[in-house]
N, CA, C, O and CB atoms as a CASP TS submission, in Angstrom:
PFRMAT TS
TARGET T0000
AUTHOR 0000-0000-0000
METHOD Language model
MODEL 1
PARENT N/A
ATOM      1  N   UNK     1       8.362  22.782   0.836  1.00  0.00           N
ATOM      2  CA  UNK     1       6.926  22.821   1.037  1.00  0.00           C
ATOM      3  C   UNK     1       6.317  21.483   0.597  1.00  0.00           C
ATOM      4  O   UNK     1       6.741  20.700  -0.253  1.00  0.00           O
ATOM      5  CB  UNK     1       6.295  24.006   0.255  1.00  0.00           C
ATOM      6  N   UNK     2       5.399  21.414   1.246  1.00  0.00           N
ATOM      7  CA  UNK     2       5.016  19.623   1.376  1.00  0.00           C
ATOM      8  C   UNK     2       3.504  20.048   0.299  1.00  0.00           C
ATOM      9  O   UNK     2       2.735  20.987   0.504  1.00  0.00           O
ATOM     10  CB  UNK     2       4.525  18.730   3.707  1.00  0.00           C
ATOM     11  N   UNK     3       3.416  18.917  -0.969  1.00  0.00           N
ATOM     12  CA  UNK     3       2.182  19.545  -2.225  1.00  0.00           C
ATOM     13  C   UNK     3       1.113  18.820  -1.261  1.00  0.00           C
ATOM     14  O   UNK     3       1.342  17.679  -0.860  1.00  0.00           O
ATOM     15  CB  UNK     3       2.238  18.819  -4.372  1.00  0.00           C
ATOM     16  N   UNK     4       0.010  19.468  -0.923  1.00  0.00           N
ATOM     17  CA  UNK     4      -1.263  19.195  -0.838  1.00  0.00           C
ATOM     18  C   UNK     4      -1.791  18.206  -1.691  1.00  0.00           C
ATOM     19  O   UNK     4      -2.866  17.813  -1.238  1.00  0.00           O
ATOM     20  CB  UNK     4      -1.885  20.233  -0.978  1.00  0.00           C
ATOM     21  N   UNK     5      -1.398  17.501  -3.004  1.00  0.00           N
ATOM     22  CA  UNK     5      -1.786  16.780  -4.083  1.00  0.00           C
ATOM     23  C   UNK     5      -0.746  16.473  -4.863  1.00  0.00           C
ATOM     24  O   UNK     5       0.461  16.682  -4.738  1.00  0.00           O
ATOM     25  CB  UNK     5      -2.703  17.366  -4.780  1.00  0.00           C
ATOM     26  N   UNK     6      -1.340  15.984  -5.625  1.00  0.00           N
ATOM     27  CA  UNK     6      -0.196  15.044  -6.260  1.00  0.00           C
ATOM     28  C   UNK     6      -0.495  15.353  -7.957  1.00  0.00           C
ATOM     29  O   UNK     6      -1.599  14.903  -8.263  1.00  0.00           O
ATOM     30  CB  UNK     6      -0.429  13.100  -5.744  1.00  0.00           C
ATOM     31  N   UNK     7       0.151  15.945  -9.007  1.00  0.00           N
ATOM     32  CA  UNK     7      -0.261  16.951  -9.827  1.00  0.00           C
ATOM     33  C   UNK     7       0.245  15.155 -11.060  1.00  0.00           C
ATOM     34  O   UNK     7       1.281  14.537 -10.811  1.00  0.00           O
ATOM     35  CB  UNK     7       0.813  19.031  -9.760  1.00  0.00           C
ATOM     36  N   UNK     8      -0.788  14.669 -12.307  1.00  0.00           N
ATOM     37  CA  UNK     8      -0.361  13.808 -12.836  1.00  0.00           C
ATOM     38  C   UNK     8      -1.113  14.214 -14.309  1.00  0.00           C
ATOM     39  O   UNK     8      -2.222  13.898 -14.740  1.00  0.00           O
ATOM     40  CB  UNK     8      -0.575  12.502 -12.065  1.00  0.00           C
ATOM     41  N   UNK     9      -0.119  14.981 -14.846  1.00  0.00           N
ATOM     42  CA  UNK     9      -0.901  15.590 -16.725  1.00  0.00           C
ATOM     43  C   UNK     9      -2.239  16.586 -15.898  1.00  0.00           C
ATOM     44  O   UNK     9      -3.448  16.376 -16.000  1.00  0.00           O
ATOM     45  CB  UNK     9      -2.006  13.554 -18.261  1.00  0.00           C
ATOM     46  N   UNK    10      -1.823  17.258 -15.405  1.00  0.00           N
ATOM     47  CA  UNK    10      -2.969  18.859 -15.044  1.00  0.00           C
ATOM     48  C   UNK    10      -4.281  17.854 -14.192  1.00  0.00           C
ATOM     49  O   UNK    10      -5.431  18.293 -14.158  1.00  0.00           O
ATOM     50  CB  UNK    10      -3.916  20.018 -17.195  1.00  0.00           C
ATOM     51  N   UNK    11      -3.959  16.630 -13.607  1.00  0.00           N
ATOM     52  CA  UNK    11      -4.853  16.142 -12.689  1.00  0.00           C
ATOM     53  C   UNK    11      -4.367  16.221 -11.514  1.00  0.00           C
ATOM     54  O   UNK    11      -3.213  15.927 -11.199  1.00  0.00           O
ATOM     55  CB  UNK    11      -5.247  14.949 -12.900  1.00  0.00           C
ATOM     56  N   UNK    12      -5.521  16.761 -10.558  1.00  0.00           N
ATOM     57  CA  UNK    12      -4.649  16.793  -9.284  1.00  0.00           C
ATOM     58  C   UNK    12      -5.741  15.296  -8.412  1.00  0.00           C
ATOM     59  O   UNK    12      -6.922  14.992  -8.575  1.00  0.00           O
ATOM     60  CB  UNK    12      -4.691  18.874  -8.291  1.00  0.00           C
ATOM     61  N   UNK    13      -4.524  14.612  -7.406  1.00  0.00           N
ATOM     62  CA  UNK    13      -5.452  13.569  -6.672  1.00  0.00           C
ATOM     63  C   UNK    13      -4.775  13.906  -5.797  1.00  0.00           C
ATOM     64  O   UNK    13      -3.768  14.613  -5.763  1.00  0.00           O
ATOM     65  CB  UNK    13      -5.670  12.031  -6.958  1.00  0.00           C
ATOM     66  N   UNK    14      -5.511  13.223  -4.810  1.00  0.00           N
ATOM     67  CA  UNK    14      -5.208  13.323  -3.070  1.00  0.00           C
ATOM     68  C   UNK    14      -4.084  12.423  -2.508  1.00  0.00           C
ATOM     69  O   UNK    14      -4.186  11.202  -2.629  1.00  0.00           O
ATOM     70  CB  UNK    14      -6.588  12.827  -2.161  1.00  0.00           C
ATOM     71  N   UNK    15      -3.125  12.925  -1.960  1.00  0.00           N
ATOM     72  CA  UNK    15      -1.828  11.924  -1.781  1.00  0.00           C
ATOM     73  C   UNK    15      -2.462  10.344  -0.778  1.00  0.00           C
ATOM     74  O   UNK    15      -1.978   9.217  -0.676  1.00  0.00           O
ATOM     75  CB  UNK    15      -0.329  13.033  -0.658  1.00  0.00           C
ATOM     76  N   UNK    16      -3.432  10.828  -0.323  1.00  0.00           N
ATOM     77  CA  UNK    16      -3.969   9.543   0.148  1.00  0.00           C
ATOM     78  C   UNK    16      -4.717   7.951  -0.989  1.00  0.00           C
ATOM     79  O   UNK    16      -4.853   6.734  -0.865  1.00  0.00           O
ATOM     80  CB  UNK    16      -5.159  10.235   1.091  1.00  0.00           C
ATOM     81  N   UNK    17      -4.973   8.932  -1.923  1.00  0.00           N
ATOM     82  CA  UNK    17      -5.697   7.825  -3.164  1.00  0.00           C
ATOM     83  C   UNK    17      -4.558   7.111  -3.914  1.00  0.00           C
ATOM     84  O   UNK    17      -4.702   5.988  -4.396  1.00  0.00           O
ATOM     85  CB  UNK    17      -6.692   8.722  -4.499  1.00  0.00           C
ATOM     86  N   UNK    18      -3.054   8.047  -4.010  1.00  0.00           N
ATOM     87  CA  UNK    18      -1.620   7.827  -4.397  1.00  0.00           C
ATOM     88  C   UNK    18      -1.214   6.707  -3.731  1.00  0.00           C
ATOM     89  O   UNK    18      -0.965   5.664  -4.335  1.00  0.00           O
ATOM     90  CB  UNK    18      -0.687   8.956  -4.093  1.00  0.00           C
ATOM     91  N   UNK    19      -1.072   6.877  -1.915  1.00  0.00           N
ATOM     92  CA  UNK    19      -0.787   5.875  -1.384  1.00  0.00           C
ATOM     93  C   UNK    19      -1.421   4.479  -1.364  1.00  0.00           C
ATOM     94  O   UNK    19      -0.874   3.385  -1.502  1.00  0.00           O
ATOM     95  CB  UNK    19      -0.703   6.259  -0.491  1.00  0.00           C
ATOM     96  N   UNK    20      -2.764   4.799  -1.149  1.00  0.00           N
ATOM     97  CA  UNK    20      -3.338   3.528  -1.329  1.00  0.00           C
ATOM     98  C   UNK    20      -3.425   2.358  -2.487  1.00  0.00           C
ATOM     99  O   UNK    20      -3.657   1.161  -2.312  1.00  0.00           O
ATOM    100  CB  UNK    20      -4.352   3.818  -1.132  1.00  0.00           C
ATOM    101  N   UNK    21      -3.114   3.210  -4.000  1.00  0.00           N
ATOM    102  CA  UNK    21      -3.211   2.541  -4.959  1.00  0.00           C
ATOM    103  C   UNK    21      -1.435   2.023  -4.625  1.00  0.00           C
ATOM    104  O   UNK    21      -1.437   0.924  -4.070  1.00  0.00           O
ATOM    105  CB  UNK    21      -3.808   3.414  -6.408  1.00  0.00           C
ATOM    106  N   UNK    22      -0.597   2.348  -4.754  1.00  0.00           N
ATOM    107  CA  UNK    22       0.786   2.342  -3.984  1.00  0.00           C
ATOM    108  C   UNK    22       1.087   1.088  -3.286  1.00  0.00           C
ATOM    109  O   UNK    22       1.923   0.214  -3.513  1.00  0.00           O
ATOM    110  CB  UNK    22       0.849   3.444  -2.914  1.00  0.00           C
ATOM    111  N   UNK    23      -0.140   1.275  -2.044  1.00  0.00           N
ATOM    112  CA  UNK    23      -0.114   0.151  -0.909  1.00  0.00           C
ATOM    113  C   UNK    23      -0.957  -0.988  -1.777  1.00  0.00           C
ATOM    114  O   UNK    23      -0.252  -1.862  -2.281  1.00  0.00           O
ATOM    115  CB  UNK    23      -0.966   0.673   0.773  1.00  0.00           C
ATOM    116  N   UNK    24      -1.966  -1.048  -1.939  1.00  0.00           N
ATOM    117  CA  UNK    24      -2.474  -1.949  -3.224  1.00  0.00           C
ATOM    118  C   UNK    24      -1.823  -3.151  -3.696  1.00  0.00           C
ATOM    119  O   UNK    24      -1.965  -4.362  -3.524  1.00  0.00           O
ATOM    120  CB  UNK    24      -2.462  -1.183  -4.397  1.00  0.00           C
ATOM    121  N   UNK    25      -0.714  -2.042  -4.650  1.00  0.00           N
ATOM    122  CA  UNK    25      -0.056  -2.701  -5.535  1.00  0.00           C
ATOM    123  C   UNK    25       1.058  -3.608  -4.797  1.00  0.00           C
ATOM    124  O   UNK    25       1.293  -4.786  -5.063  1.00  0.00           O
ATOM    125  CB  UNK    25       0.466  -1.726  -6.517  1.00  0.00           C
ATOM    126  N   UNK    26       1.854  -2.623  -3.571  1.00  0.00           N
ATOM    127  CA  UNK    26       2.953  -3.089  -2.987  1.00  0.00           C
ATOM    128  C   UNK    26       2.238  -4.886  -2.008  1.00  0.00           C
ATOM    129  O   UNK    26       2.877  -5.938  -1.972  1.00  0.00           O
ATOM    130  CB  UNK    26       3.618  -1.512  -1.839  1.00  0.00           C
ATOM    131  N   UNK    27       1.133  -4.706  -1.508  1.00  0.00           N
ATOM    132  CA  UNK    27       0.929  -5.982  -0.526  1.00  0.00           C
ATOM    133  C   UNK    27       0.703  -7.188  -2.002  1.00  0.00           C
ATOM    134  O   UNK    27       1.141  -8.319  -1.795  1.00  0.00           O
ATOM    135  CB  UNK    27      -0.852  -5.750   0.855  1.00  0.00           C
ATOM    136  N   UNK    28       0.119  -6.952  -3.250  1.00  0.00           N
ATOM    137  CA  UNK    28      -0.314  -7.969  -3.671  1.00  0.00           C
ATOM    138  C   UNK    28       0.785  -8.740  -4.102  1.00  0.00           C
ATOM    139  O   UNK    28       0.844  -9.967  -4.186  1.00  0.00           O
ATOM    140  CB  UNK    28      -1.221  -7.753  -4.523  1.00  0.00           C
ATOM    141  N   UNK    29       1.952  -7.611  -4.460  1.00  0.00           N
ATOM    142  CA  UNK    29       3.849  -8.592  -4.613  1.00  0.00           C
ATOM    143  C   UNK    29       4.184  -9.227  -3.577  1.00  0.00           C
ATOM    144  O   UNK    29       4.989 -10.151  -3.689  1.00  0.00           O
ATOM    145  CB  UNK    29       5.395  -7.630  -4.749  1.00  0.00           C
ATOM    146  N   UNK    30       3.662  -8.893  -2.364  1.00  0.00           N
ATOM    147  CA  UNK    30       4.136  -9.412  -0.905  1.00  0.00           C
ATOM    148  C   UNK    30       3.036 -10.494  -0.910  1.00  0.00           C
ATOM    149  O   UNK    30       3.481 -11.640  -0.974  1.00  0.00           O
ATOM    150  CB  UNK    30       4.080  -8.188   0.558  1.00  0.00           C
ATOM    151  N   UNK    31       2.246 -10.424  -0.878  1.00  0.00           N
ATOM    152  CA  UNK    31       1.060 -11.554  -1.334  1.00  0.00           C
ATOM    153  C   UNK    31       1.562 -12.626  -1.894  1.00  0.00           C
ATOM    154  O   UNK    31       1.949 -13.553  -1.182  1.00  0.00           O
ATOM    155  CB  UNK    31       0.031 -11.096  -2.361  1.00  0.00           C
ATOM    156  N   UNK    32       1.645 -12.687  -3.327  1.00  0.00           N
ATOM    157  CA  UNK    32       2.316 -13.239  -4.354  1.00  0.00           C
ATOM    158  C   UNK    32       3.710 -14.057  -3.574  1.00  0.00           C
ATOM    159  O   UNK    32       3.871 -15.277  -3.550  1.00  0.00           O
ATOM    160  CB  UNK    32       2.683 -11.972  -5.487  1.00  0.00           C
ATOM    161  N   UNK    33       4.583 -13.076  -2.998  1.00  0.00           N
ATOM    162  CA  UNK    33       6.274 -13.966  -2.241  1.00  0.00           C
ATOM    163  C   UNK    33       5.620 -14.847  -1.075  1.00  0.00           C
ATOM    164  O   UNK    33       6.055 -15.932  -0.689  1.00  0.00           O
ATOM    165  CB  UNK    33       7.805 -12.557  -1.235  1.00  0.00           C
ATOM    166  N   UNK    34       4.522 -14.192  -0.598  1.00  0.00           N
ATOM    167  CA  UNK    34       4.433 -15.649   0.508  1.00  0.00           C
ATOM    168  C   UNK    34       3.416 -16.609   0.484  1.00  0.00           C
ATOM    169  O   UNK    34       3.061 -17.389   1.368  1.00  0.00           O
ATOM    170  CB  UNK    34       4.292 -15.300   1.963  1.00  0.00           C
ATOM    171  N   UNK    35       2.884 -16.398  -0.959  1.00  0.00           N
ATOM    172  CA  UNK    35       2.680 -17.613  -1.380  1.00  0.00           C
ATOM    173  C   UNK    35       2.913 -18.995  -1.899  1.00  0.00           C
ATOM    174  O   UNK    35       2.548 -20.157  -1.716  1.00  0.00           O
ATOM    175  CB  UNK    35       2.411 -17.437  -1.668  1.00  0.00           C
ATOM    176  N   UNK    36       4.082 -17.930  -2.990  1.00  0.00           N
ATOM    177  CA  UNK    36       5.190 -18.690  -3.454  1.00  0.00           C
ATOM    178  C   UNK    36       6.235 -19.737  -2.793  1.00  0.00           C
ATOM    179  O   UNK    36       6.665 -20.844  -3.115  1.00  0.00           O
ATOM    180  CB  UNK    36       5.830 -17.846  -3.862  1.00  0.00           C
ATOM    181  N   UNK    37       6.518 -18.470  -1.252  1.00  0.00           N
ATOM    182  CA  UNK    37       7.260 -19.343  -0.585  1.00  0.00           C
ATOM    183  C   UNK    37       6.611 -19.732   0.920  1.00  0.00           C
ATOM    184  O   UNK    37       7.147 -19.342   1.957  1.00  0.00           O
ATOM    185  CB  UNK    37       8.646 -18.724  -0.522  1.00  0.00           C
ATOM    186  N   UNK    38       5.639 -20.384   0.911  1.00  0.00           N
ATOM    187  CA  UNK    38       4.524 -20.976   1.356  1.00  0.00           C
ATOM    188  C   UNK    38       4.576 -20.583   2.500  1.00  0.00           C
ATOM    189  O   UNK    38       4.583 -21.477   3.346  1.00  0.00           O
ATOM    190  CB  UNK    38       4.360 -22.281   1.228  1.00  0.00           C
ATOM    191  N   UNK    39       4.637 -18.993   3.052  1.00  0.00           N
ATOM    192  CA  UNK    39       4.470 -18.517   4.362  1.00  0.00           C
ATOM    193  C   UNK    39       3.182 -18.392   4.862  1.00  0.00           C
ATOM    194  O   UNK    39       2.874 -18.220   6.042  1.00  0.00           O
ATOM    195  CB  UNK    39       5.029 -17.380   4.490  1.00  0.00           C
ATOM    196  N   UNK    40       2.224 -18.514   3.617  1.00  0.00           N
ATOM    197  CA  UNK    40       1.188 -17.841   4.241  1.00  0.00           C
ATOM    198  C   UNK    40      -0.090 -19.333   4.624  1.00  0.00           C
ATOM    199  O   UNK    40      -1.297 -19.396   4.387  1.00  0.00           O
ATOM    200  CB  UNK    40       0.598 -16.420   2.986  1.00  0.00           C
ATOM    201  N   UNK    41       0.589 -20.066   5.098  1.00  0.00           N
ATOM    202  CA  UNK    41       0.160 -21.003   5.767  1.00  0.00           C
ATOM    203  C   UNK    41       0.476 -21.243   6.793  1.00  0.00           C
ATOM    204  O   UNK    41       0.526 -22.432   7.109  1.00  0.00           O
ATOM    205  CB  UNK    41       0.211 -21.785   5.361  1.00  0.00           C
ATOM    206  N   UNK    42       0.776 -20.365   7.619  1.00  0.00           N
ATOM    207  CA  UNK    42       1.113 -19.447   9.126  1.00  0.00           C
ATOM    208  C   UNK    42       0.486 -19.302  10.019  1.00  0.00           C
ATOM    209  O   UNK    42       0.484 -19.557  11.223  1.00  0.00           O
ATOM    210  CB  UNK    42       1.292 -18.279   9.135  1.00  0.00           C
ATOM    211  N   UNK    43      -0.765 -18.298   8.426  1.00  0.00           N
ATOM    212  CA  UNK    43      -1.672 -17.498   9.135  1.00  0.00           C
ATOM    213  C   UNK    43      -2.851 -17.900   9.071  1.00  0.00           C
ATOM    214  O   UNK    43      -3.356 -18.122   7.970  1.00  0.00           O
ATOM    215  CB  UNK    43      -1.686 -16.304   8.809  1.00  0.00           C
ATOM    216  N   UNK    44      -3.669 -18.116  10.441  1.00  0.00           N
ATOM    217  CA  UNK    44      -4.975 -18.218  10.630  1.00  0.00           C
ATOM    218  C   UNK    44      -5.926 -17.978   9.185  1.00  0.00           C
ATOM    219  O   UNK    44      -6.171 -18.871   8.374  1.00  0.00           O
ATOM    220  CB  UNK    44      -5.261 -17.201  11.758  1.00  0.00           C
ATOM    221  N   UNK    45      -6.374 -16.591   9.089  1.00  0.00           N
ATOM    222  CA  UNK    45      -7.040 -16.004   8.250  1.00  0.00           C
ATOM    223  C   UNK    45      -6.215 -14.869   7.559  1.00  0.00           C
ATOM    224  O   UNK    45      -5.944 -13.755   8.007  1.00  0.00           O
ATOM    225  CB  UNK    45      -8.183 -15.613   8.868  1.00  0.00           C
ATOM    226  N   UNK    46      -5.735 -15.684   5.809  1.00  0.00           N
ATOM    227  CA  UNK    46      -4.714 -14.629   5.451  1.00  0.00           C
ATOM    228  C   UNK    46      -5.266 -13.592   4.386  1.00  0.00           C
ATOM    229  O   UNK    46      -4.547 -12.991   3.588  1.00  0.00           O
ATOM    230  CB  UNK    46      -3.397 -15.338   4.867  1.00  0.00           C
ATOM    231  N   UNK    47      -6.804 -13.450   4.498  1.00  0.00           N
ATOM    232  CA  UNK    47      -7.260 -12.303   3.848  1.00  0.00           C
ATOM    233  C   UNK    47      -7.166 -10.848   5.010  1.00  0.00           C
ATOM    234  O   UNK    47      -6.956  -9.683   4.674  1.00  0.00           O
ATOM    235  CB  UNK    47      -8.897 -12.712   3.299  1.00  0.00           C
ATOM    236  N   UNK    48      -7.376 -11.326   6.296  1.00  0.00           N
ATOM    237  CA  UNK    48      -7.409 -10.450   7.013  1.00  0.00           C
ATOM    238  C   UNK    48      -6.123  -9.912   6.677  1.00  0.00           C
ATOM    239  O   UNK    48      -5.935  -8.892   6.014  1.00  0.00           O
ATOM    240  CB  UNK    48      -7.725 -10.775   8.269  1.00  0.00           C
ATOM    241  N   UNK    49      -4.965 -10.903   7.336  1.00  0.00           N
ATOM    242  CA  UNK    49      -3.294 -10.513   6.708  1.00  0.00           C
ATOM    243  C   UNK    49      -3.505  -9.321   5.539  1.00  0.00           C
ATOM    244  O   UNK    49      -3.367  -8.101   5.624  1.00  0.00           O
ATOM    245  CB  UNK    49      -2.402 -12.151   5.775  1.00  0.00           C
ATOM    246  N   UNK    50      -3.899 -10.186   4.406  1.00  0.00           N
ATOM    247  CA  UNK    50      -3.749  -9.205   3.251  1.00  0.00           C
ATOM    248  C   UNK    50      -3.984  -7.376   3.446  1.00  0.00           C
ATOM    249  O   UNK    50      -3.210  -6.437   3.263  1.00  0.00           O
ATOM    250  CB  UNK    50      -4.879  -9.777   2.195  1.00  0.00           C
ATOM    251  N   UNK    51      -5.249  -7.436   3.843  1.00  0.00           N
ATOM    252  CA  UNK    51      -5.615  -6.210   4.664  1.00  0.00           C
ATOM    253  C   UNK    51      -4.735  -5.690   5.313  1.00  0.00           C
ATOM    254  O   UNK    51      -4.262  -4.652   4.849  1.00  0.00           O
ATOM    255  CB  UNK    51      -6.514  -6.355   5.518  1.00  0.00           C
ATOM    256  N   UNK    52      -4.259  -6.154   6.462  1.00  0.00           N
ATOM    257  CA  UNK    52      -3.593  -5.579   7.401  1.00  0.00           C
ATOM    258  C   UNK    52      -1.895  -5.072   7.154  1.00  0.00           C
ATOM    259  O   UNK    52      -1.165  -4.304   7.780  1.00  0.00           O
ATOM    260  CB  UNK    52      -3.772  -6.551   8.438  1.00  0.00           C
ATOM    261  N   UNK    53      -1.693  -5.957   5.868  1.00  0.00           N
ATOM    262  CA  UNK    53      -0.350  -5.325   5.558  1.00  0.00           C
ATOM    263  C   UNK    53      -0.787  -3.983   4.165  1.00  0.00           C
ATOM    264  O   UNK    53      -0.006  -3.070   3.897  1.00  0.00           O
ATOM    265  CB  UNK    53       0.920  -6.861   4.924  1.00  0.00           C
ATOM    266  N   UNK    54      -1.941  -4.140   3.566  1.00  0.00           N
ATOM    267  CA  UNK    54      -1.997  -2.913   2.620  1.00  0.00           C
ATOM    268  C   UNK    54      -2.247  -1.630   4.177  1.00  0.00           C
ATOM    269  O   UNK    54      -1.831  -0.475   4.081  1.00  0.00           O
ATOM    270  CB  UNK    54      -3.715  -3.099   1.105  1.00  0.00           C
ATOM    271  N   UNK    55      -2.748  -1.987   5.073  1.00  0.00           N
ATOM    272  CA  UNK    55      -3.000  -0.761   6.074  1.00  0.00           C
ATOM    273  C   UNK    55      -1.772  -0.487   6.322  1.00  0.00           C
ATOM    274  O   UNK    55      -1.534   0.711   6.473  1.00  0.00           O
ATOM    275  CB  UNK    55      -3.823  -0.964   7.425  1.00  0.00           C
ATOM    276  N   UNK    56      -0.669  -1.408   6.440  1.00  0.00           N
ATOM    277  CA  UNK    56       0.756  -1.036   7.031  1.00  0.00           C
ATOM    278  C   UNK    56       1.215   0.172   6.232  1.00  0.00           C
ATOM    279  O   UNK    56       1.409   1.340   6.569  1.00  0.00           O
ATOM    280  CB  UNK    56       1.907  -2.300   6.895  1.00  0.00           C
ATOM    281  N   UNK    57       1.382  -0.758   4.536  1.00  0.00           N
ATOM    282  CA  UNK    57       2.459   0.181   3.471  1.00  0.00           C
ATOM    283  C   UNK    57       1.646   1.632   3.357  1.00  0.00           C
ATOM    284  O   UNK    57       2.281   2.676   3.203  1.00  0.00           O
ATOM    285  CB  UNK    57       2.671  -0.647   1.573  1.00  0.00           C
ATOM    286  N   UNK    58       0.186   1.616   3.444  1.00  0.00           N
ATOM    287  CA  UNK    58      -0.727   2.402   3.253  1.00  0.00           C
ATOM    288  C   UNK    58      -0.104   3.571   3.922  1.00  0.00           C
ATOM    289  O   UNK    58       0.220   4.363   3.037  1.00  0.00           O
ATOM    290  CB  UNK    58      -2.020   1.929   3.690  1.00  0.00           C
ATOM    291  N   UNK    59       0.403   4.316   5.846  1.00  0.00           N
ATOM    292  CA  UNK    59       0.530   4.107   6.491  1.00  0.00           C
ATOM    293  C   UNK    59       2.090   4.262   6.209  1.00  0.00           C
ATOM    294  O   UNK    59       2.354   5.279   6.850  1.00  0.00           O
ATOM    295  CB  UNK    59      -0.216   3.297   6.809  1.00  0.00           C
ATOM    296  N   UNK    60       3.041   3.917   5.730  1.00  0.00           N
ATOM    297  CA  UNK    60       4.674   3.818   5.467  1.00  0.00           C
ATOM    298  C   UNK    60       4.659   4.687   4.134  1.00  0.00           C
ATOM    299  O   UNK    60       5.602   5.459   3.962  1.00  0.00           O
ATOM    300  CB  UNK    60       5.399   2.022   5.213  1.00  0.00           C
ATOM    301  N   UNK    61       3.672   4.612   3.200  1.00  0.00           N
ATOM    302  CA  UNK    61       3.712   5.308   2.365  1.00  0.00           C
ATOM    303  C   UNK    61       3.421   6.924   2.447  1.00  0.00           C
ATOM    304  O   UNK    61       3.996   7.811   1.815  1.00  0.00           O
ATOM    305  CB  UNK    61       3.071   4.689   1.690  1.00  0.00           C
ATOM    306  N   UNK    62       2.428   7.038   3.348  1.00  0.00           N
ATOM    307  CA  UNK    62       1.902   8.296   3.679  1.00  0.00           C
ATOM    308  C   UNK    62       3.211   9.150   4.652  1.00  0.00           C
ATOM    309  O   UNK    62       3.456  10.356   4.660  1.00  0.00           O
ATOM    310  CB  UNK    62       0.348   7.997   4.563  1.00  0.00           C
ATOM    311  N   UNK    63       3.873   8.081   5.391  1.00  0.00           N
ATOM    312  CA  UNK    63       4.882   8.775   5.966  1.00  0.00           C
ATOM    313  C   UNK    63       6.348   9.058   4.846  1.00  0.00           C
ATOM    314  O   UNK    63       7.304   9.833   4.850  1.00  0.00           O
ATOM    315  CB  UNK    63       5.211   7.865   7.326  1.00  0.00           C
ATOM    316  N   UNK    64       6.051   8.387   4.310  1.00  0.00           N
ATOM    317  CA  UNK    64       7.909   8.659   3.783  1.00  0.00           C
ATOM    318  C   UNK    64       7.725   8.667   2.047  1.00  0.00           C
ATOM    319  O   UNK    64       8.676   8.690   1.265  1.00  0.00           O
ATOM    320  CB  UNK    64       9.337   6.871   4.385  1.00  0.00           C
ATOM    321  N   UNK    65       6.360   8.644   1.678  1.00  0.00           N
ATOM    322  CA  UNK    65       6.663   8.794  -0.073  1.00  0.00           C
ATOM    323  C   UNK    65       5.649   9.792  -0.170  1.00  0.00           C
ATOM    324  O   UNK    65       6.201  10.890  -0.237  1.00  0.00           O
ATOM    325  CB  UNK    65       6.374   7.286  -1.281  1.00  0.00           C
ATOM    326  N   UNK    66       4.641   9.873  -0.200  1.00  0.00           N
ATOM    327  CA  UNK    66       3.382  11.109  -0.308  1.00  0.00           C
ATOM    328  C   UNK    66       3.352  11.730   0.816  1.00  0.00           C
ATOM    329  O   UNK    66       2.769  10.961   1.580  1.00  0.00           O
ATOM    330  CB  UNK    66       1.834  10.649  -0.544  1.00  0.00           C
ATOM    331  N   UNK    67       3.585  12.503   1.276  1.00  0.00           N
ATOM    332  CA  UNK    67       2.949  12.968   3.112  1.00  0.00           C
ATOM    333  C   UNK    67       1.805  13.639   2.679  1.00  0.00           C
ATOM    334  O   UNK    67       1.748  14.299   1.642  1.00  0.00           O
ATOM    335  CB  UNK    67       4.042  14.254   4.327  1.00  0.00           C
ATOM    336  N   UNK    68       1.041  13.500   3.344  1.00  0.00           N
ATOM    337  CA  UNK    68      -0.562  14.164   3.511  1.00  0.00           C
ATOM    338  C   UNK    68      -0.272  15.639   4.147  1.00  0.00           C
ATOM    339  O   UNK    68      -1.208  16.397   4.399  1.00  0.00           O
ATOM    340  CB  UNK    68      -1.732  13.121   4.752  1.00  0.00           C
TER
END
């Protein structure tokens, strides 16, 4: 059975607020590597980037670590 929420010390949150803090965390390490290794001078506008890869993991997370 798939939890409706996500149970953390008798708090319940929404597997979507899980993922996103999740996706958050996961793009700003990916952030961080292609900065480091100067990919992100690639991209046009890499705030949009930034965005668009927290929508990805956001999105990868909801499918395969929290399901909604």
């Amino acid at each position: 059975m798939i939890p409706g929420e996500v149970d953390l010390t008798g708090v319940y949150f929404p597997p979507l607020l899980v993922n996103g803090t999740l996706a958050v965390i996961f793009t700003l390490l990916t952030v961080i590597l292609m900065n480091h290794y100067r990919l992100s001078r690639f991209f046009l506008f890499p705030q949009l980037t930034m965005a668009a890869i927290a929508a990805i993991y956001t999105v990868l997370f909801s499918i395969w670590v929290f399901p909604a």
